[in-house]
Short mmCIF file of the C-alpha atoms (twelve columns), coordinates in Angstrom:
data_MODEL
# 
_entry.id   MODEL 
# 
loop_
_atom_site.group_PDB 
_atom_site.id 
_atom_site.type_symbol 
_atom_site.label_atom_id 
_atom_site.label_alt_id 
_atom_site.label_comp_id 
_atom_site.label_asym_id 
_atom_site.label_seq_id 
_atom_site.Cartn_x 
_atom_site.Cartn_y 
_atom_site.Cartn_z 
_atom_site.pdbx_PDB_model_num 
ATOM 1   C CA . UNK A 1   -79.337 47.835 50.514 1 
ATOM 2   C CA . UNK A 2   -77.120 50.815 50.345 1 
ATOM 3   C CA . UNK A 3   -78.469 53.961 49.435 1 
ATOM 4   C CA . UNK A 4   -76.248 55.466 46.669 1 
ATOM 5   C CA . UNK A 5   -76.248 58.869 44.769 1 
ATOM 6   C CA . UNK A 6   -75.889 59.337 41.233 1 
ATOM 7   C CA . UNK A 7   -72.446 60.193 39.351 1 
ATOM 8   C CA . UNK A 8   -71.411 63.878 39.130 1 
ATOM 9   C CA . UNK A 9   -71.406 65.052 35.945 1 
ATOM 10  C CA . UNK A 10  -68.325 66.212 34.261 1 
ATOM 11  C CA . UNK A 11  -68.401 69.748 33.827 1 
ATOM 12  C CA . UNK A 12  -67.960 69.447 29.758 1 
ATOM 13  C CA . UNK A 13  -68.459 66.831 27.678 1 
ATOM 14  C CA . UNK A 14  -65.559 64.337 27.869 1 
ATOM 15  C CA . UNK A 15  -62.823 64.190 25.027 1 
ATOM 16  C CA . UNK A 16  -63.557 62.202 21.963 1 
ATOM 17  C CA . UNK A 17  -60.857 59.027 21.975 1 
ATOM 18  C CA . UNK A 18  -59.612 56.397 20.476 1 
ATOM 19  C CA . UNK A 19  -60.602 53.243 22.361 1 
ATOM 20  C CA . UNK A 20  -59.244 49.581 21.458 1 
ATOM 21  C CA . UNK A 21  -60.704 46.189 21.014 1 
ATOM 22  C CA . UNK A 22  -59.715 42.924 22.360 1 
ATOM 23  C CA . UNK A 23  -57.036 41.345 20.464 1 
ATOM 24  C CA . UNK A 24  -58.101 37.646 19.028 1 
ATOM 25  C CA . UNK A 25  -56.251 34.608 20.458 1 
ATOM 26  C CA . UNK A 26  -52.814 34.326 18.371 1 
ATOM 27  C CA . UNK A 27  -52.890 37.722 16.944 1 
ATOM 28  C CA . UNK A 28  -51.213 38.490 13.649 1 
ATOM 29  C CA . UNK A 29  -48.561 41.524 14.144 1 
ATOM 30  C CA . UNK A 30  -48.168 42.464 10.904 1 
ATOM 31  C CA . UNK A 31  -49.130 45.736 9.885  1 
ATOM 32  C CA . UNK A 32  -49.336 47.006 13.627 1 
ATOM 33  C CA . UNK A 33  -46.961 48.688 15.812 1 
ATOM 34  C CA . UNK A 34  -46.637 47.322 19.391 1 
ATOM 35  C CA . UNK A 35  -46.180 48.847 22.038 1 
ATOM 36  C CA . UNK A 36  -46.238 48.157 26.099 1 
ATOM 37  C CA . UNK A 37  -49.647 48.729 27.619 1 
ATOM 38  C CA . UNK A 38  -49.922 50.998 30.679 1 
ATOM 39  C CA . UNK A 39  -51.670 50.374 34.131 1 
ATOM 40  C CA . UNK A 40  -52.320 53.881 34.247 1 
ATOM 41  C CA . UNK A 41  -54.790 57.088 33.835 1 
ATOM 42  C CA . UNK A 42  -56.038 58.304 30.624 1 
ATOM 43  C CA . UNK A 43  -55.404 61.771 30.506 1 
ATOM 44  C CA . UNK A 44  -55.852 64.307 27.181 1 
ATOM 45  C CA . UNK A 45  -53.452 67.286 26.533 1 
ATOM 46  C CA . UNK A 46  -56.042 69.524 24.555 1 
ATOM 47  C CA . UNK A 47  -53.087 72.357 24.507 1 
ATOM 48  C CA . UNK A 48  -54.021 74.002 26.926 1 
ATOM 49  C CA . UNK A 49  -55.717 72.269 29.713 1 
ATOM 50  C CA . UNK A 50  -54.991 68.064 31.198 1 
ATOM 51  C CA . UNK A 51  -57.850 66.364 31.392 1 
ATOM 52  C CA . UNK A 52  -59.042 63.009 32.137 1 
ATOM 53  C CA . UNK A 53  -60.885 61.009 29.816 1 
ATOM 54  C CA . UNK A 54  -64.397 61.391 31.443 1 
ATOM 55  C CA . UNK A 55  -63.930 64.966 31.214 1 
ATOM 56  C CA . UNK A 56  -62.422 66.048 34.503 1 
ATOM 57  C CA . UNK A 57  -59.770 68.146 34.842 1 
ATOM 58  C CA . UNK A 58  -56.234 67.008 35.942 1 
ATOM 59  C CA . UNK A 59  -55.130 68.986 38.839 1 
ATOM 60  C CA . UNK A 60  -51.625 68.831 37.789 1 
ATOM 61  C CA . UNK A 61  -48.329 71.726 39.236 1 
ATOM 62  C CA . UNK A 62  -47.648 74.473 37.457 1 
ATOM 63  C CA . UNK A 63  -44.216 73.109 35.969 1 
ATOM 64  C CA . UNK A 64  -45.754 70.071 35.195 1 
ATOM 65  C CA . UNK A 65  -48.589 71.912 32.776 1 
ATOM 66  C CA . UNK A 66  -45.920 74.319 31.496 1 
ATOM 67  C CA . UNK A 67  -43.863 71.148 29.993 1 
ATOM 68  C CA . UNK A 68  -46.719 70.265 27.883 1 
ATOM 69  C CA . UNK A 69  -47.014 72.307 24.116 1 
ATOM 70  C CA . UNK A 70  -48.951 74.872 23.966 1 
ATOM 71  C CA . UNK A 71  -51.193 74.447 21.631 1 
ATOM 72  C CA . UNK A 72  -50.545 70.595 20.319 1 
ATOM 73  C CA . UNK A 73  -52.969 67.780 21.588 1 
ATOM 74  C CA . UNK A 74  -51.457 64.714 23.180 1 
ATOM 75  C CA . UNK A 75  -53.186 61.469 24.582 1 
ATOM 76  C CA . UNK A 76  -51.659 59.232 26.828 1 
ATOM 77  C CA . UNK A 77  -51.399 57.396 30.316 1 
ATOM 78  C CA . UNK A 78  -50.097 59.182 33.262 1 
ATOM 79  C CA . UNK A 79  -48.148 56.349 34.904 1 
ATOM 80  C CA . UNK A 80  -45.903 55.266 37.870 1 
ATOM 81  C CA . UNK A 81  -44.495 52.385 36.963 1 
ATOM 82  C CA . UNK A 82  -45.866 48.906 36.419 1 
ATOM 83  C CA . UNK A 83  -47.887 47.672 39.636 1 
ATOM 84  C CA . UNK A 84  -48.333 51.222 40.785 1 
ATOM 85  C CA . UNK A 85  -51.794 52.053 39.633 1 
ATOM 86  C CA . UNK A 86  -53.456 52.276 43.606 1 
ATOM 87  C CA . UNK A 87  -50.812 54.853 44.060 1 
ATOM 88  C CA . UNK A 88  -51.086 56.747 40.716 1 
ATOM 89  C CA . UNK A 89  -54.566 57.312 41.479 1 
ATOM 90  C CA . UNK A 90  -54.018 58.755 45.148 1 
ATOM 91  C CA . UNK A 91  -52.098 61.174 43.304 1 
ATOM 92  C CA . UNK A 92  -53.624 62.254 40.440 1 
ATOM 93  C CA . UNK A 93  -57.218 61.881 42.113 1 
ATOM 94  C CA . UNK A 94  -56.841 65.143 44.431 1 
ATOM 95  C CA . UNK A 95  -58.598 67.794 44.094 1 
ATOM 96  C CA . UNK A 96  -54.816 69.976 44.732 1 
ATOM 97  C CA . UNK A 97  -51.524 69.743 43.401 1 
ATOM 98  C CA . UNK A 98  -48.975 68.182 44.976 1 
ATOM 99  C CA . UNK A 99  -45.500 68.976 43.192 1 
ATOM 100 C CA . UNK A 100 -43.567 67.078 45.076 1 
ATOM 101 C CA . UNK A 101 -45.760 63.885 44.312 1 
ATOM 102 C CA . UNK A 102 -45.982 64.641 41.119 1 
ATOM 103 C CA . UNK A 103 -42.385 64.688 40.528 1 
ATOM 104 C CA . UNK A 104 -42.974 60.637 39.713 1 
ATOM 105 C CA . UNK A 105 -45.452 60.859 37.294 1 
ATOM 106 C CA . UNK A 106 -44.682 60.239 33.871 1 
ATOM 107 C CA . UNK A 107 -47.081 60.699 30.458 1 
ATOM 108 C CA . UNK A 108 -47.091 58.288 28.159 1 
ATOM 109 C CA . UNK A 109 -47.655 59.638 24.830 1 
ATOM 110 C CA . UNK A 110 -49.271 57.751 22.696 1 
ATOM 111 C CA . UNK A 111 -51.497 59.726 20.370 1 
ATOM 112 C CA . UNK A 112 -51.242 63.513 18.448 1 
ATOM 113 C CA . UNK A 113 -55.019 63.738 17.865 1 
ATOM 114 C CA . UNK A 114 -56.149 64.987 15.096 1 
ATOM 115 C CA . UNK A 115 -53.030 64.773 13.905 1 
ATOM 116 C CA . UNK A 116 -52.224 63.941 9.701  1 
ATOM 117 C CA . UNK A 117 -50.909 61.359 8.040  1 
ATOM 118 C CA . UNK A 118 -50.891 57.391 9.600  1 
ATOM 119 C CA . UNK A 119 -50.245 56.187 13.302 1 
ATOM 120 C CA . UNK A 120 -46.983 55.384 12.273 1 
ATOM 121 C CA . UNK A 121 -46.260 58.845 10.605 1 
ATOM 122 C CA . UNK A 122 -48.054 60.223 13.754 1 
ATOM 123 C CA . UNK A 123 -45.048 58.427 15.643 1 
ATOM 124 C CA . UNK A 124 -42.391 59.910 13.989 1 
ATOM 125 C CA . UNK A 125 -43.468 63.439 14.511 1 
ATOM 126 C CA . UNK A 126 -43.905 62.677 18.476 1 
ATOM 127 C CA . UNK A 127 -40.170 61.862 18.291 1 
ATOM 128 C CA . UNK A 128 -39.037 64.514 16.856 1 
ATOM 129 C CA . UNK A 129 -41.130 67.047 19.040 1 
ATOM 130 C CA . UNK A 130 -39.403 65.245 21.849 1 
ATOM 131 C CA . UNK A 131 -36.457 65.690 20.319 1 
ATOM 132 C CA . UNK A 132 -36.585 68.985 20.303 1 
ATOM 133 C CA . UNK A 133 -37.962 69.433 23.564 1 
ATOM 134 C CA . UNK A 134 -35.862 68.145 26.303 1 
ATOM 135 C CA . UNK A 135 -37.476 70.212 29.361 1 
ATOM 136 C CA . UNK A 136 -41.014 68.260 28.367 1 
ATOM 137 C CA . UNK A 137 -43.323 66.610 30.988 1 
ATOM 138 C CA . UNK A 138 -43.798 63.971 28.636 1 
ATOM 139 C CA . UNK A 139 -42.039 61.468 26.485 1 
ATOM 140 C CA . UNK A 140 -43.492 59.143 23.408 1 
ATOM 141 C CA . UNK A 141 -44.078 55.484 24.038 1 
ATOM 142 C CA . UNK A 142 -41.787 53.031 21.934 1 
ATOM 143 C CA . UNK A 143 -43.738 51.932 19.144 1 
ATOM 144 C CA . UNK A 144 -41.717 48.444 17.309 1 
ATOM 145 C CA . UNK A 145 -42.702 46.432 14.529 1 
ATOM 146 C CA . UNK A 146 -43.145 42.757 15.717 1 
ATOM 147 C CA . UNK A 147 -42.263 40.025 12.671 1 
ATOM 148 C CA . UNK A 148 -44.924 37.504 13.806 1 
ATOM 149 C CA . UNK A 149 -47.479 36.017 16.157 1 
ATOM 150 C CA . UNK A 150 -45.315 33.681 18.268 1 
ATOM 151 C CA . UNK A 151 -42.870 36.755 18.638 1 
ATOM 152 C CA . UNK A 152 -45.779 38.821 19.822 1 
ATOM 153 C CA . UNK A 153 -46.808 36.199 22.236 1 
ATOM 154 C CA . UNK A 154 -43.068 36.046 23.630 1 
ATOM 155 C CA . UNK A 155 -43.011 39.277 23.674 1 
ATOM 156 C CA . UNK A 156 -46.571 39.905 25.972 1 
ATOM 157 C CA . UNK A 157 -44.921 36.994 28.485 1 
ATOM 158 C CA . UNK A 158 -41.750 38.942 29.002 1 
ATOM 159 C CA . UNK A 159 -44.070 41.976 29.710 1 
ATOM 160 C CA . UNK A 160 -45.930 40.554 32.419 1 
ATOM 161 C CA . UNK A 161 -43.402 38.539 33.854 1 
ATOM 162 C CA . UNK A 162 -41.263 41.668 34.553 1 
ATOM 163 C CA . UNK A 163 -44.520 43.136 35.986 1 
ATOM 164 C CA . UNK A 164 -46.464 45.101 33.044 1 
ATOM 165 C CA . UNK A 165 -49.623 44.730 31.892 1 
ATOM 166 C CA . UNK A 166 -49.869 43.855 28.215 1 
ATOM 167 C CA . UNK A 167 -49.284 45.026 24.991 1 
ATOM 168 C CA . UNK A 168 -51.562 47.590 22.533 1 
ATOM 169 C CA . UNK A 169 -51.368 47.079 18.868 1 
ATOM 170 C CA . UNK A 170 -52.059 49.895 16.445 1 
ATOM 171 C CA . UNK A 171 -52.309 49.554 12.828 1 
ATOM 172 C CA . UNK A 172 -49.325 51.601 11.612 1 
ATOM 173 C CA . UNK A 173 -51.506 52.740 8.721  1 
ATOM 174 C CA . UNK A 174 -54.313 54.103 10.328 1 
ATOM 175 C CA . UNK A 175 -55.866 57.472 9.838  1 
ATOM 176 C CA . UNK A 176 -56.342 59.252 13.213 1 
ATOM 177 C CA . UNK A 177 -59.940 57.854 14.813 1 
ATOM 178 C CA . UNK A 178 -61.913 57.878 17.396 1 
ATOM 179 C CA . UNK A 179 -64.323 55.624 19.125 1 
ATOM 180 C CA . UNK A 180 -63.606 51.858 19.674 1 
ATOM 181 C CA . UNK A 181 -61.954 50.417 16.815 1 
ATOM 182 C CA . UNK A 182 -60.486 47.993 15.636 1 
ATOM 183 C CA . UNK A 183 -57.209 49.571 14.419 1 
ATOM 184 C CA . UNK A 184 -56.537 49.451 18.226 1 
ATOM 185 C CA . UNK A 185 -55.879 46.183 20.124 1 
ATOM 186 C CA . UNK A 186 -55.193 45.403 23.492 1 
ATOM 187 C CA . UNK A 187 -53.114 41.818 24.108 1 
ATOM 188 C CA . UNK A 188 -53.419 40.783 27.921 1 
ATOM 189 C CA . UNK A 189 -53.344 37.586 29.527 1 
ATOM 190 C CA . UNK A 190 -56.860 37.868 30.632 1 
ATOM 191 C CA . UNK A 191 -59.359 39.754 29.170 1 
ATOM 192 C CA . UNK A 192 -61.005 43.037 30.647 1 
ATOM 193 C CA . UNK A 193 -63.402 45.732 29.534 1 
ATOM 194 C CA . UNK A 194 -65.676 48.181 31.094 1 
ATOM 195 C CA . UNK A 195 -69.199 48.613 31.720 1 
ATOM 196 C CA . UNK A 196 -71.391 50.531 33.486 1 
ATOM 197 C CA . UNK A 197 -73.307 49.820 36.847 1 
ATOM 198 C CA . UNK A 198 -77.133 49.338 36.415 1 
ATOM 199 C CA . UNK A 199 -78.636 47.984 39.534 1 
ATOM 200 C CA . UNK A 200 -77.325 45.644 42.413 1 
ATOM 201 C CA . UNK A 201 -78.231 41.991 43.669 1 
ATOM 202 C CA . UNK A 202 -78.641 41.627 47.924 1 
ATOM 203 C CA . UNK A 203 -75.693 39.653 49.701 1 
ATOM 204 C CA . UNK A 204 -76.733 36.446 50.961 1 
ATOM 205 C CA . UNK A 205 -74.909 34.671 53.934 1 
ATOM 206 C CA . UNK A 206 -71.878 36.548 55.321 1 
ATOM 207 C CA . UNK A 207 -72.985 39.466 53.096 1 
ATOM 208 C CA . UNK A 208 -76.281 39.863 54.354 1 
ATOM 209 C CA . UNK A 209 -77.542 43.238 54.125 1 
ATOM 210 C CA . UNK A 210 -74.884 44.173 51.961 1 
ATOM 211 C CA . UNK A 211 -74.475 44.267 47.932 1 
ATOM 212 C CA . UNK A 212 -73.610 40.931 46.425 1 
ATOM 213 C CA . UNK A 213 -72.853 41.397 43.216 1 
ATOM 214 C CA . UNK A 214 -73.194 44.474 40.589 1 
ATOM 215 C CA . UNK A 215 -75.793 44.163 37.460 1 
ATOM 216 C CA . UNK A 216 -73.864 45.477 34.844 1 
ATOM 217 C CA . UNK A 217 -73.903 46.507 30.945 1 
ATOM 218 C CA . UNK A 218 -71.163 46.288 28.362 1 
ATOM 219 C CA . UNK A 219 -70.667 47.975 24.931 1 
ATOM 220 C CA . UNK A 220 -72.292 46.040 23.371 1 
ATOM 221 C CA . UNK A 221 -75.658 45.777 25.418 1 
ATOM 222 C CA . UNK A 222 -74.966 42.693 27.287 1 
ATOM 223 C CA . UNK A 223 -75.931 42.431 31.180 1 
ATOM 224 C CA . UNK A 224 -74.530 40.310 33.987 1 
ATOM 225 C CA . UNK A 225 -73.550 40.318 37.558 1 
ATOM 226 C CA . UNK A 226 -69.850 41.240 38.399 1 
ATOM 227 C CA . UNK A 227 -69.507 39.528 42.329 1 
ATOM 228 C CA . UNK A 228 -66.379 38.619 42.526 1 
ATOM 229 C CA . UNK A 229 -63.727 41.501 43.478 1 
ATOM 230 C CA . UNK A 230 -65.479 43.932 45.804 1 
ATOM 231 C CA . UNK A 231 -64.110 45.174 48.974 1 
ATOM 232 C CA . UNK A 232 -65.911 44.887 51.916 1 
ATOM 233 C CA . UNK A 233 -66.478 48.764 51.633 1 
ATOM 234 C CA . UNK A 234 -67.438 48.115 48.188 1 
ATOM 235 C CA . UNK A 235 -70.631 45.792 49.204 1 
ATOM 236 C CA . UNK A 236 -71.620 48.245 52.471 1 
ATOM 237 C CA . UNK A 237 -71.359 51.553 49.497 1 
ATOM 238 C CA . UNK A 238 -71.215 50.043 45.830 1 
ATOM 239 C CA . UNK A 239 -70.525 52.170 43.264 1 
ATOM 240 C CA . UNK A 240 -73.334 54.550 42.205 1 
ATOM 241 C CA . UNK A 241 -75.684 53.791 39.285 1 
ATOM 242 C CA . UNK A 242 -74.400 54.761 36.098 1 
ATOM 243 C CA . UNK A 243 -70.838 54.734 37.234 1 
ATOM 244 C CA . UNK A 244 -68.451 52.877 35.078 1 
ATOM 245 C CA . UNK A 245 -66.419 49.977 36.275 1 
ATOM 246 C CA . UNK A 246 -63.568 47.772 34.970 1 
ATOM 247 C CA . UNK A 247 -63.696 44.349 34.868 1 
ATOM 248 C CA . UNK A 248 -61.416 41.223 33.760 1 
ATOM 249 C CA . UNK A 249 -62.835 37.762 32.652 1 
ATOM 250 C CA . UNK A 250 -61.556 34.205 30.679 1 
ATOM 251 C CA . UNK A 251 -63.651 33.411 28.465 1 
ATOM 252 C CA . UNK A 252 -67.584 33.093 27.825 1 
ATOM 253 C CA . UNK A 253 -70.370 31.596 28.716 1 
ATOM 254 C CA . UNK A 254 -72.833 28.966 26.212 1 
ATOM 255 C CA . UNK A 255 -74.502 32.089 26.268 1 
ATOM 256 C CA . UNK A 256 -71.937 34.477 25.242 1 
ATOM 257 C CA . UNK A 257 -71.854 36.184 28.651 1 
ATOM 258 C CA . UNK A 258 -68.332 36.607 30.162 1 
ATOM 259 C CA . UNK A 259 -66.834 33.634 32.179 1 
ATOM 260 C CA . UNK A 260 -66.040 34.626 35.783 1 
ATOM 261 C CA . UNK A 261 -66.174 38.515 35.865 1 
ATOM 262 C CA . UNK A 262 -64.160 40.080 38.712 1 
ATOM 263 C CA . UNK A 263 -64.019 43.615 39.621 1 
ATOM 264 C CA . UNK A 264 -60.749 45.478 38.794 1 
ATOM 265 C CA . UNK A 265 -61.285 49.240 39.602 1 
ATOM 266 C CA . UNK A 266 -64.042 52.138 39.604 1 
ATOM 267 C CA . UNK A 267 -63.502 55.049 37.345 1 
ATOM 268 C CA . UNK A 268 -63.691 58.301 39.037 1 
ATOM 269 C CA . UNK A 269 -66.507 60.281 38.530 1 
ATOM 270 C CA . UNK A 270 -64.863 62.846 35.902 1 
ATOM 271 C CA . UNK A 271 -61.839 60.092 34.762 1 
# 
């Protein structure tokens, strides 16, 4: 078995977030704004510094920083493009700045935290800051009203044919928050959520000597084994103990244990 080495520790205490929920099978819209959601990086604007949402710092350029506010909070995805996430992360992952790189990246705003008034209030004054700023490094996300729950479902299929991910759905009412909550939903075609890496079972057969699947834990306590979706580098050097992974599923178990778990990604020590 693999000898592994435990997570390096952010060097502050991440950012308190907003974090969404799963979205229940034929959703309701109303009362929500939709918008498209991102295969990219979480990052935090805390007005002065970028920073990931584990806590890291963002080695971002110079320009880049200097088109944030000073002063203002933003959350939000630094993203590519849809499909792009393998090369987002090459990017954004290095411990130097790479300008010329970086010239692709766009953030997604999606958030003024601690910000007054509702989400959808919240919304408006992104805009306008935008507005007003047109040498920014960033640029709101479109936020719509949808009228119903067969329009929402049209609209998540014309997302992912064209290549995106899925939608997020945030109560246009809602006080600013953070945590996992419910006034933020995430609509995808197949489930996913994180959880973090507790132990390891032995490969058996071709991957003999090797890790076969990862023991996991969820938010809300649950344990299983996520086997499907590892490299081959993945099963010779897992990811350490306490690391957190992401992981997409269909449905559950007669025990209420995810149905067919499959690694997605590893979040960076730091993300």
């Amino acid at each position: 078995m693999p000898v592994t080495t435990p997570v390096r520790a952010a060097a502050e205490p991440p950012p308190a977030l907003l974090l969404a929920r799963e979205a229940a099978d034929g959703q309701d819209p109303w009362g929500y704004l939709v918008s498209e959601k991102f295969d990219g990086v979480r990052a935090y604007w805390d007005g002065a510094r970028l920073r990931f949402r584990g806590g890291g710092t963002v080695a971002a350029p110079a320009a880049f920083l200097a088109g944030l506010p000073a002063g203002q909070p933003l959350d939000g995805e630094l993203w590519l493009g849809r499909g792009r996430f393998d090369e987002l992360s090459s990017i954004v992952r290095r411990g130097h700045a790479d300008a010329h790189a970086w010239g692709r990246v766009h953030y997604m705003v999606f958030e003024c935290p601690n910000g007054e008034g509702s989400f959808a209030q919240r919304v408006q004054r992104l805009q306008t800051w935008a507005a007003a700023s047109p040498m920014r490094s960033w640029q709101p996300v479109e936020q719509t009203q949808v009228a119903h729950a067969a329009a929402l479902q049209q609209r998540l299929e014309h997302v992912v044919a064209d290549g995106g991910e899925g939608l997020v759905l945030h109560r246009a009412d809602a006080l600013y928050s953070t945590g996992r909550s419910d006034v933020l939903l995430k609509l995808k075609p197949a489930h996913d959520a994180e959880a973090v890496v507790m132990g390891y079972t032995r490969g058996e057969g071709r991957f003999e000597g090797q890790t076969g699947a990862l023991r996991v834990r969820d938010d809300n306590g649950r344990e299983f084994l996520v086997g499907s979706g590892l490299t081959d580098e993945q099963r010779r050097d897992p990811p350490p103990l306490g690391s957190v992974v992401t992981y997409r599923w269909r449905g559950e178990t007669l025990q209420g244990l995810p149905r067919f778990p499959t690694l997605v990604r590893v979040r960076e020590a730091g993300w």
